[in-house]
Every structure is written in structure tokens, then in C-alpha cells.
N, C-alpha and C positions, 0 to 999 in steps of 0.2 A: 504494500500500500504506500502510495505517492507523498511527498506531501499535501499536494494540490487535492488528493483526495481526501486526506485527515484534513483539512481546513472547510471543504465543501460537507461533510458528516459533523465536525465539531462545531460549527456554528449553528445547525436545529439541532444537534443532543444540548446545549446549551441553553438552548430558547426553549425547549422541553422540559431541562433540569427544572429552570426558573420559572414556568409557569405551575409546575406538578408543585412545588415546594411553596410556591406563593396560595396554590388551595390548600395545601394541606395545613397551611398556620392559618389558614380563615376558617377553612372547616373544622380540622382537628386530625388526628392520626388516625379514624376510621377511613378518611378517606384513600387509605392505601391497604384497607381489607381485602382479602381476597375476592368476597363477591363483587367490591368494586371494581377489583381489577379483572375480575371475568366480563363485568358488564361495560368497561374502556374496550377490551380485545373485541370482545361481539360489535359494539358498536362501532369499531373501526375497523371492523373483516370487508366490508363490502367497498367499502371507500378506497380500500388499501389493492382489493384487488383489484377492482378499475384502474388504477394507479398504476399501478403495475406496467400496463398496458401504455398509459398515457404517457409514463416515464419514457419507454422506447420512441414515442414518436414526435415527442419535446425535444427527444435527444435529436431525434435525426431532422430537425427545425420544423415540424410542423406544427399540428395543432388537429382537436377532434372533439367537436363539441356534440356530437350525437352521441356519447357514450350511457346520459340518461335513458333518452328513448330505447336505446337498444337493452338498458336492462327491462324498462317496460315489455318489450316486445320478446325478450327473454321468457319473463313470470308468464305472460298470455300462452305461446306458444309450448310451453310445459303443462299448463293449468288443462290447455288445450289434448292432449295427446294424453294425459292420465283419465282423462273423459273418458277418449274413446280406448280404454281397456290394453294401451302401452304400458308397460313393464316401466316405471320409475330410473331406470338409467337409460335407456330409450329415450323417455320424454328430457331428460336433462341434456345428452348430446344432442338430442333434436333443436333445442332453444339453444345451446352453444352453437351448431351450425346455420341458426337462422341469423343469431348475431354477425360470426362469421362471414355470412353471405352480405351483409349489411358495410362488413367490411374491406370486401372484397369490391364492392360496387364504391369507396370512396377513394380508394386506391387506384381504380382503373380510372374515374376521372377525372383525381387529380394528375396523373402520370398519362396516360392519354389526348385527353383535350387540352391539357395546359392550364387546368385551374389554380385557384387560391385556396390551400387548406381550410382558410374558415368560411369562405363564401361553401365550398361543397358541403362540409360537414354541420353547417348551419343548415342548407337546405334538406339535409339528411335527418337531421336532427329532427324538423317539424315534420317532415314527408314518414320515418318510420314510425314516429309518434302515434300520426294520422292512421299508417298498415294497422299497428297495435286496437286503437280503438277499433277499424272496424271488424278486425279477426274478433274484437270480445262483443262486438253490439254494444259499446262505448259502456258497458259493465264489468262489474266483477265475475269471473270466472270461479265458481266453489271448484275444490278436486279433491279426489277422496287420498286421504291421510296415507302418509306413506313414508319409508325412512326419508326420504328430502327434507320432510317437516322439523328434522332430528340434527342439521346440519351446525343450526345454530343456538339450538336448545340452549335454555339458562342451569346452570349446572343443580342437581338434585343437593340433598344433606347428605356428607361425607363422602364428596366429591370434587374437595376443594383443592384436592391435587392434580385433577385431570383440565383438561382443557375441549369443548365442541368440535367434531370432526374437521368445521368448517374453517377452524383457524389451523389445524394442522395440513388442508387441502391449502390454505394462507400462504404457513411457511415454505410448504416447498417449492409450490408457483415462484415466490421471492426468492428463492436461494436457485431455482431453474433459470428467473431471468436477467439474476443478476453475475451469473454462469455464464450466461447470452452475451452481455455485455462485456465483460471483462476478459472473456479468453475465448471468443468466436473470433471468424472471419466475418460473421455478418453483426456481431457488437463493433466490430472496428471500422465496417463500411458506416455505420449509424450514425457512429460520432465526424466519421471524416465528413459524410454529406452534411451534418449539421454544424459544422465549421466551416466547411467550404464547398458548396456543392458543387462549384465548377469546375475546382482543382480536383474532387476526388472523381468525378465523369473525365477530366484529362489522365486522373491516372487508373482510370480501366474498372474502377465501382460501377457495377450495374445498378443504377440510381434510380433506375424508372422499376427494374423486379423488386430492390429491397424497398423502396417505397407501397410497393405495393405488397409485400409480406410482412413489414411491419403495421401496417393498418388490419388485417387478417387477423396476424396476431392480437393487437389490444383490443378489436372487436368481441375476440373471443374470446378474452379475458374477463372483459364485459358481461360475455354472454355467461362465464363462473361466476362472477357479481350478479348477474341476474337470478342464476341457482341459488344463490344464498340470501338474496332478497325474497324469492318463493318460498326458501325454507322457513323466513319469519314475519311471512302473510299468510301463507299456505291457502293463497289463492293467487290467479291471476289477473292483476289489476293494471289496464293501460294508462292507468293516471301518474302508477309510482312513479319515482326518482327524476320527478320534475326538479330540476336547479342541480343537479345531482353533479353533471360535466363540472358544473364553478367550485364544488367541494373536493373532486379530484384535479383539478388542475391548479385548486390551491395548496392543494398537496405536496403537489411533485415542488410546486415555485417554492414554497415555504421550506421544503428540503432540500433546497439549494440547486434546480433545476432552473435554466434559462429558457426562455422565451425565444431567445438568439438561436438556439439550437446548441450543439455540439456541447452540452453538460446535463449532470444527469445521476444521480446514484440512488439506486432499490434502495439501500438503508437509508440515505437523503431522505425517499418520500416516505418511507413508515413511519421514518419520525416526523415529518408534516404531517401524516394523517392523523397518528396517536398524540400529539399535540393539539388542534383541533377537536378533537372525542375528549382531551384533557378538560379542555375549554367549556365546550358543552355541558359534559356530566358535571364540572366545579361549578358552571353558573346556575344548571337546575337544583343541586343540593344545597345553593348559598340561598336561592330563592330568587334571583337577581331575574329581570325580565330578559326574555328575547333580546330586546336590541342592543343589551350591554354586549352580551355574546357575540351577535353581527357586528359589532364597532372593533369589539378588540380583537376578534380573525381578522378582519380588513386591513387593521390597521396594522398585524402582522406582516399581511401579505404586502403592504404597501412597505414597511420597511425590509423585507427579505428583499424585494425588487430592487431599492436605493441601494445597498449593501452590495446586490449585483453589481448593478451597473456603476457604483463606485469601486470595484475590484477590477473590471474591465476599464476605466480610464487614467 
């Protein structure tokens, strides 16, 4: 490990340290109970895995703002296939491969026609939103109970040493894709294209395939985000994870990912996301309203940005 990479980690474990330690003397020392900390993990499983996904394609300078809808369109199209009497891992790679396909249509035209990441994946955003509602008839989909329900479960009594399936499906996605990044050929294409896209197409990156395999990928990252948002609806609802893309791509920036492109680190965004889940769960137990909580993410994310862009000048 780099320096440059202990410097882009040690600045949100820091920003981490100091907001966990600022509830814990407002709250008191339960708030680093067990079930709190089961209930921080669950509440930052699904954030983290979209993240995941969005890490990869911040790195390589894009941007992917349908990553909401496509969890919507994830839960519908599981809720969907458990109806009709599909086998519960069937229906789950089915809603991963519809994400997928979701991702594969933003990749082909941003690399194809010559688009703008946010102009496509904006109008992807409302356009699969729209598929979602009308596959459910703009309702909720009930589906009958099944281990998927189980993924994110809240832990039973004398259980306080295990952790929900769904964070341990978590860990290894992050430790898979941060694999990806650090010792692939196609981690090394991701950060070259989002350093310099036209120096790394002069030196022989196929810019236009890994643009379009890493969109696939966070898609269907999404679409495991979507899994474990069914598992704690355990229905299919095309309304969820409205605002959902602004809470993962606050993530990855708060964890030291640029905008710019070509930076980026898996542990970076877990700790943006589990900072944020810090925030949330310290402002519901203190009592504090909503908007205190919106103001001091914001205001996060606004200085993670300065900090950026004061390192880069």
C-alpha cells in the first residue's frame, strides 16, 4: 500500500473516527452495543453495495445515476418470478440480470453514440423507473416468504456474535472488487481511462469494451443491492430507492473518490457509506430532526470535495 493510498483511506477513517466518537459522548457508550452495530452494518449493506459498483465507474470518470431505479426494478422483477412458482435463486439472478441488462444498454450508448454519462444514465434513470412501475401496475408486489427474506434479518437473542448473510455476501463483493482494482488488467485500464482517456486509447486500452463492462458490472451490483432491499420489504415495490444514486455517490466522494475520475478505493467508500449510516442512526437516537442529518452529510460531502480539489492544485 502506497502512500497516496494511506492518505486517500486515512482521511474518511478519520472523518469516521470523529463523527462515531462525537455520538457516542452525546449518546452515551450504548451506542457502540452490539445491536447497534448490527443495525449500522444492515443499514449500510445496501448503500455499500451499490457503491461498490459506482466506485468502479467514478474511477474510470464516469458517473451512473440510475443505480436507484435499477434497485426498484430489481425488488419488482424478483417479487415478480416468486409469483409465478420460480425457485428463490432463480428469481434473484433473474432481477440481477435485468439490472445487468439495464447496464449493458448504458454502456453501449454511452460508448456507441458518443454520449454524456449523466445525460444517458439520467434518462435511464426515469425510463427504468417508468419499466418498474409498469411491470408492478404502479403497486406493490406481495411474494411468498422465502430464505431472500433472511438476507438481512435483525439478529435473534444470543446471536450477537454472528452477523446476516447479506453482509457477509457484502464482504466478499468488496474484497472481489477491490481485487479488480488493485491487481487486474482491467483495475489498471479503469484508473488509466479515468486519468486520461486519450492517452490510455493511444496506449492500446480498449476504452469503449471496459466502459462498457464496467457499467454491466455496477449494474449488477445494483441488481445484489436490489436483493437485499427485497430481503427487507419482502415485496416488490417500484417506488423504492428513490434519491438512493445521491446516497451512493456520496459514498464513494466522501471516501475519497473523485469526480475527475482516475481515484477510487473499496475501503474509501465503506467508510463513506458506514459514516453516513453513522450519521443517520446518531441523529435518530439523539432525536434530532431530518434536516440536521441532511445538512451535516452535505456538508460533508461539500468538504470531502474542497479537500479534493485542494490536493489536486
Amino acid at each position: 500500500m502506497n502512500s497516496r493510498t494511506l492518505i486517500d483511506i486515512g482521511g474518511p477513517l478519520l472523518g469516521l473516527v470523529f463523527v462515531a466518537t462525537l455520538f457516542g459522548i452525546m449518546i452515551g457508550p450504548h451506542f457502540f452495543a452490539p445491536a447497534n452495530l448490527d443495525l449500522l452494518a444492515r443499514q449500510t449493506a445496501i448503500v455499500c453495495t451499490a457503491a461498490l459498483g459506482m466506485t468502479m465507474v467514478i474511477v474510470s470518470g464516469g458517473i451512473d445515476l440510475s443505480v436507484g431505479s435499477v434497485v426498484a426494478l430489481t425488488t419488482v422483477a424478483i417479487a415478480l418470478l416468486l409469483r409465478n412458482d420460480f425457485s428463490p435463486a432463480v428469481a434473484a439472478l433473474g432481477g440481477i440480470g435485468a439490472a445487468a441488462a439495464c447496464g449493458l444498454a448504458n454502456g453501449v450508448l454511452i460508448t456507441r453514440l458518443r454520449m454524456v454519462p449523466f445525460i444517458v444514465t439520467l434518462g435511464m434513470m426515469i425510463l427504468v423507473r417508468g419499466a418498474a412501475k409498469g411491470l408492478a401496475d404502479e403497486r406493490r408486489i406481495e411474494a411468498p416468504s422465502t430464505w431472500l427474506n433472511d438476507l438481512l434479518r435483525a439478529l435473534g437473542r444470543g446471536e450477537s456474535g454472528l452477523m446476516p448473510p447479506g453482509i457477509w455476501i457484502l464482504v466478499v463483493l468488496a474484497l472481489l472488487v477491490a481485487f479488480a482494482l488493485r491487481y487486474t488488467r482491467f483495475g489498471r485500464h479503469l484508473f488509466a481511462i479515468g486519468s486520461n482517456e486519450r492517452t490510455a486509447r493511444l496506449c492500446g486500452v480498449p476504452v469503449n469494451r471496459v466502459k462498457v463492462v464496467v457499467y454491466i458490472l455496477a449494474a449488477a451490483l445494483g441488481g445484489v443491492a436490489g436483493v437485499m432491499q427485497f430481503s427487507r420489504l419482502s415485496v416488490g415495490d417500484p417506488t423504492v430507492a428513490f434519491g438512493l444514486e445521491l446516497a451512493v455517490i456520496a459514498a464513494v466522494i466522501i471516501g475519497g473518490g473523485s469526480l475527475l475520475g482516475g481515484r477510487g478505493t473499496v475501503a474509501g467508500t465503506i467508510l463513506g457509506a458506514t459514516t453516513m449510516a453513522v450519521i443517520a442512526i446518531g441523529c435518530s437516537q439523539k432525536g434530532l430532526p431530518n434536516w440536521v442529518q441532511e445538512i451535516v452529510t452535505g456538508g460533508i460531502i461539500v468538504l470531502a470535495v474542497a479537500l479534493d480539489r485542494w490536493r489536486e492544485s
